[in-house]
C-alpha positions as CSV (number, residue, x, y, z in Angstrom):
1,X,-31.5,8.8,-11.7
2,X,-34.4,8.6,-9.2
3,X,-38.1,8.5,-11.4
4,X,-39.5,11.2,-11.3
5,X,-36.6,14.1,-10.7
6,X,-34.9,16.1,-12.9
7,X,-31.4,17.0,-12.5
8,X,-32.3,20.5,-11.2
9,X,-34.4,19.2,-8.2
10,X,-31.9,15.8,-7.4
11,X,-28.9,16.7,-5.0
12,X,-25.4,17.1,-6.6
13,X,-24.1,15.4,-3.0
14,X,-26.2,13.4,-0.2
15,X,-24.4,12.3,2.4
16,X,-26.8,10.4,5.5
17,X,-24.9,9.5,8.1
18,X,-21.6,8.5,6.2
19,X,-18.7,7.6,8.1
20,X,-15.5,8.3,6.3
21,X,-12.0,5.7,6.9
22,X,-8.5,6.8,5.4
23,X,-7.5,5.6,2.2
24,X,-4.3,3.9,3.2
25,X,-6.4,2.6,6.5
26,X,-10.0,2.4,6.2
27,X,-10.6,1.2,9.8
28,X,-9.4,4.4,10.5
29,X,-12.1,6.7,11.0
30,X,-11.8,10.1,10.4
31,X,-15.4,11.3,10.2
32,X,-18.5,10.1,11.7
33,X,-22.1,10.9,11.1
34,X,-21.6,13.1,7.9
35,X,-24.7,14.5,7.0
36,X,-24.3,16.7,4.0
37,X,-26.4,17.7,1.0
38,X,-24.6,19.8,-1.9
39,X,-27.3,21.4,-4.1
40,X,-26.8,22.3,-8.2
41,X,-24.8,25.5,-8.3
42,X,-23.1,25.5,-4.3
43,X,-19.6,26.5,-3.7
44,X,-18.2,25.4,-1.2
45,X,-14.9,25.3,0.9
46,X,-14.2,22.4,3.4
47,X,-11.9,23.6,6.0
48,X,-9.9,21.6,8.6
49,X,-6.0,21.8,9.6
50,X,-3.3,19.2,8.7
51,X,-4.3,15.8,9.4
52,X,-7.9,16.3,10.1
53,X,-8.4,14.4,6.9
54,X,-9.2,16.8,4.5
55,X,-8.1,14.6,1.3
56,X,-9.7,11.6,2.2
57,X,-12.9,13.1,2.9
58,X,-12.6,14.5,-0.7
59,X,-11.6,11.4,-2.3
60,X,-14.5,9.7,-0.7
61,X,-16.9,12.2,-2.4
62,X,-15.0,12.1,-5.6
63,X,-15.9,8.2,-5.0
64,X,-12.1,6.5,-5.1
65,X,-13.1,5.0,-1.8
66,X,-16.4,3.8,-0.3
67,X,-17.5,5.1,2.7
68,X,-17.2,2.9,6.0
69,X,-20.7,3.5,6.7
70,X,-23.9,5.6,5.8
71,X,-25.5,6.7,2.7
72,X,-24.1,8.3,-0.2
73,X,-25.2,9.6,-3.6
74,X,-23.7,11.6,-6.6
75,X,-26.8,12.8,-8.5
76,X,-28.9,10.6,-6.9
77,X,-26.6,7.4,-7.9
78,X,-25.7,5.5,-4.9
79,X,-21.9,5.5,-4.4
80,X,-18.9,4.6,-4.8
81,X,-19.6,4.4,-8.6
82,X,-17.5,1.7,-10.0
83,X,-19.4,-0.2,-12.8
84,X,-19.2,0.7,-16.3
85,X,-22.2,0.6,-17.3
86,X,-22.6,3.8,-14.6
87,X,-19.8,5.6,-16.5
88,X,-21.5,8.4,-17.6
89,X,-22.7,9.5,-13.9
90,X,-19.2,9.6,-12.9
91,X,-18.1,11.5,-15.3
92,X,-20.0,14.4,-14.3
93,X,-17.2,14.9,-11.6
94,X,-14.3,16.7,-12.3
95,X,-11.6,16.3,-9.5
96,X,-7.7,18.2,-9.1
97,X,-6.0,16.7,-6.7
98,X,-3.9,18.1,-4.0
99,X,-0.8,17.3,-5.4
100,X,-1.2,17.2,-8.8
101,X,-1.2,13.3,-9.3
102,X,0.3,14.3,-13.5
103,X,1.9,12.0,-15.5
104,X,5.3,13.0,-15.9
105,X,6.2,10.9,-19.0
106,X,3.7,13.3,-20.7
107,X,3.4,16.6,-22.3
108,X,1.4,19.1,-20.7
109,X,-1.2,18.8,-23.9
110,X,-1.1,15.2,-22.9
111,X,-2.1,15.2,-19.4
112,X,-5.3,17.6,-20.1
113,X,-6.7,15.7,-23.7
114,X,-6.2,12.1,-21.7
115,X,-10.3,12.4,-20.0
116,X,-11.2,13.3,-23.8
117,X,-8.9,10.4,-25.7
118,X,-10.5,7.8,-23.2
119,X,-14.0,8.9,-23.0
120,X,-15.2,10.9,-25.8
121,X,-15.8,9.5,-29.4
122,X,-14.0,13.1,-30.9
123,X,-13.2,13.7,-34.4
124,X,-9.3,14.5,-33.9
125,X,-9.4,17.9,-35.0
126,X,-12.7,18.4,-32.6
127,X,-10.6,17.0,-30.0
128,X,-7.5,19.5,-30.6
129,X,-10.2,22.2,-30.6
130,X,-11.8,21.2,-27.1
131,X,-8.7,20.7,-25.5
132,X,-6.8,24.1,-26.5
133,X,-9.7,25.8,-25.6
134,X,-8.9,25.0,-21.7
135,X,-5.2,25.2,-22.5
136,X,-6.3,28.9,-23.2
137,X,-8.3,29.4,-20.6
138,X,-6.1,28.3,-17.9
139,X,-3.2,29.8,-19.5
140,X,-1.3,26.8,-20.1
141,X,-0.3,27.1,-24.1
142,X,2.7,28.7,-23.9
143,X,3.9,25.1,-21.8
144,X,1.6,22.7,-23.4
145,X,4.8,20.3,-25.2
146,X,6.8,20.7,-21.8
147,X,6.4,18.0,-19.5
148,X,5.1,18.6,-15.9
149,X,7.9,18.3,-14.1
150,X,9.6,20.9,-15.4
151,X,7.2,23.6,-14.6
152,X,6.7,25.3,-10.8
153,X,3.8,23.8,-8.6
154,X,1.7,26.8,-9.5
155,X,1.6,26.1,-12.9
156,X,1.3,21.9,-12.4
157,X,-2.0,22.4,-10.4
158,X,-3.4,24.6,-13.1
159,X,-2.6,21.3,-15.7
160,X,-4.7,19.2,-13.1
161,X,-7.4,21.8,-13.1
162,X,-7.6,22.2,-17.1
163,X,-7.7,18.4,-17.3
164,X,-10.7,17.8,-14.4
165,X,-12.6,20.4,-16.9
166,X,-11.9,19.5,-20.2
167,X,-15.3,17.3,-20.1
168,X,-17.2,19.9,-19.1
169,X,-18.3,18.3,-15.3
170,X,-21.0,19.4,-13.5
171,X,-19.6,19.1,-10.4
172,X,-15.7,20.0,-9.6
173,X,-13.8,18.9,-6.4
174,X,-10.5,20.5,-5.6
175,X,-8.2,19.3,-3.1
176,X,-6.4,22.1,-1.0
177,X,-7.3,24.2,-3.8
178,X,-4.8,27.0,-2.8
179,X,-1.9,25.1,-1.1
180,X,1.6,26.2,-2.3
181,X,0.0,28.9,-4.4
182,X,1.9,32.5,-4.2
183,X,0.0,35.5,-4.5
184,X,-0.7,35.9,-8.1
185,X,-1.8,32.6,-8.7
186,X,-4.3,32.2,-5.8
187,X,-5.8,35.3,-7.1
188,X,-6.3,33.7,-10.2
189,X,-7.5,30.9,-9.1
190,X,-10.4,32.6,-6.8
191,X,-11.4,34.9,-10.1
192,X,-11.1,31.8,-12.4
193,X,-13.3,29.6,-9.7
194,X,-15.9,32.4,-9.3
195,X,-16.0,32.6,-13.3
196,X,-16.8,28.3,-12.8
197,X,-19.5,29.1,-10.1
198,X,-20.9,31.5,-12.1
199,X,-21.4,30.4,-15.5
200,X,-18.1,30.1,-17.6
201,X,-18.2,30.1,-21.3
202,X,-16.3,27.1,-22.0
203,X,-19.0,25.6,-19.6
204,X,-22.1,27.4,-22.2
205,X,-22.8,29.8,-19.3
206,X,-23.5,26.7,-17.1
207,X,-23.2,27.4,-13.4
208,X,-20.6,24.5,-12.3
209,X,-21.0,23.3,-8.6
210,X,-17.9,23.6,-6.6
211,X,-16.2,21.9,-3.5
212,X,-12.8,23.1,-2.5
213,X,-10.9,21.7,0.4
214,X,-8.6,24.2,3.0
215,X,-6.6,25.1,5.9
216,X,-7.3,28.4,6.0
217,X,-11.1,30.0,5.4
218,X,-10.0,33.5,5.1
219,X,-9.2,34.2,1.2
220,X,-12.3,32.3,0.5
221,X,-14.7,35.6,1.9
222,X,-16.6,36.7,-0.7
223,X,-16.0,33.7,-2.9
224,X,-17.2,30.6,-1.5
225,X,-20.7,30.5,-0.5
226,X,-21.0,27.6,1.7
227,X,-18.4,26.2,4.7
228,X,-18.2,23.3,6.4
229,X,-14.7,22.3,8.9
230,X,-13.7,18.8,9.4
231,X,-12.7,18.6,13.5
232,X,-12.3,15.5,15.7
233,X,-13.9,13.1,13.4
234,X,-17.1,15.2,13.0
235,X,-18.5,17.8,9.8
236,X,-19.8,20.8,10.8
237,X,-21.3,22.2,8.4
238,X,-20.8,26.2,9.1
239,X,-23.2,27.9,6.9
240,X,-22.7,31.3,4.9
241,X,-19.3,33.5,5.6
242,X,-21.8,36.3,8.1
243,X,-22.8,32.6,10.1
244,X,-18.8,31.8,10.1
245,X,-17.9,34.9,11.5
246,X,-20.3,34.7,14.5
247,X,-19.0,30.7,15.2
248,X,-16.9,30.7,18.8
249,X,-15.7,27.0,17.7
250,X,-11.9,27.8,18.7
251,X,-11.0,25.6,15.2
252,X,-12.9,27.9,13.2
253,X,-11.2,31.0,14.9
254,X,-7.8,29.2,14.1
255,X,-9.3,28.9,10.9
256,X,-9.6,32.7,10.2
257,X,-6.3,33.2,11.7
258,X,-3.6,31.0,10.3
């Protein structure tokens, strides 16, 4: 961390003119002159429609692939983070990816505890403890010996989501966040994700900082706090929901309208 700065004062995200390739083709460029700073405690929601390279924007923040150009940090460590010895910054990130990305071959229980087994030194009952607290919390006991693929997409993402939290990040990033979700379960995932932004227990009243990616802004009004679209290779970033609103961009109109 930079000399000098605490961790309330140091950027979660800083982004300087970052340039941002696909993962499957880096010298494809899908975003050019990123300048983006996410402070402690943000939420925000990344909008853009298919193909505008939603994911790969995330996984480049989440650090899985370095940017094609530009400055980037995560807590003021430059990025991508890929030594050991830098371990401990990374794992201030919790990510959920779009589609899941479980293990199949393993229980429910299995897929959350796996962060713990290889990266905290638990006592196994302490373990057992920390991980059926977010098997609680997400609702996921009743189905934690089933294995993933025998459980509906609404209940798979909510495995990813207990398992990018079960080391208590400060920072979570959620790939298309509501994608595939019916009714009831997007509801519960904007009350659970404003209980994360907010302070959640599990989290000791912390206040987790929060990036979501979406195709469609409009169930994240009065949740989300921040917005930003990805259009044309370029991030705009859109401001509060009352700036959104008064945007003429036709994507961000489509945006509200899908």
């Amino acid at each position: 961390m930079e000399s000098g700065l605490t961790r309330s004062t140091v950027p979660v995200i800083d982004m300087q003119e970052v340039a941002i390739g696909a993962m499957r083709e880096p010298s494809l460029l899908l975003a050019e002159g990123v300048n983006w700073r996410v402070a402690p405690g943000d939420y925000w929601a990344v909008a853009g429609l298919q193909g505008s390279g939603k994911s790969d924007f995330l996984m480049t923040v989440a650090g899985l692939a370095p940017p094609v150009d530009g400055n980037y940090r995560l807590f003021g460590e430059p990025m991508p983070i890929f030594e050991e010895e830098r371990l401990n910054t990374r794992l201030r990130m919790g990510l959920v990816f779009g589609g899941g990305q479980l293990f199949n071959q393993l229980t429910v229980a299995e897929n959350v505890a796996l962060p713990a087994l290889y990266h905290e030194d638990l006592a196994p009952l302490q373990a057992q403890s920390q991980l059926q607290r977010w098997l609680d919390a997400v609702e996921l006991t009743p189905w934690a010996t089933r294995m993933p693929s025998s459980l509906g997409q609404n209940w798979q993402k909510r495995v990813g989501l207990a398992r990018a939290l079960v080391l208590q990040p400060e920072l979570l990033l959620v790939d298309d966040a509501l994608g595939g979700l019916d009714p009831r379960h997007t509801n519960w995932w904007l009350a659970f994700l404003d209980a994360l932004s907010q302070g959640h227990p599990l989290l000791e009243g912390r206040p987790l900082t929060l990036v979501m990616t979406t195709a469609d802004l409009r169930p994240w009004k009065g949740h989300a706090r921040q917005f930003a679209a990805l259009k044309n290779r370029k991030f705009t970033v859109l401001g509060s929901w009352s700036q959104l609103e008064s945007v003429t961009d036709e994507l961000v109109r489509e945006l509200l309208t899908t």
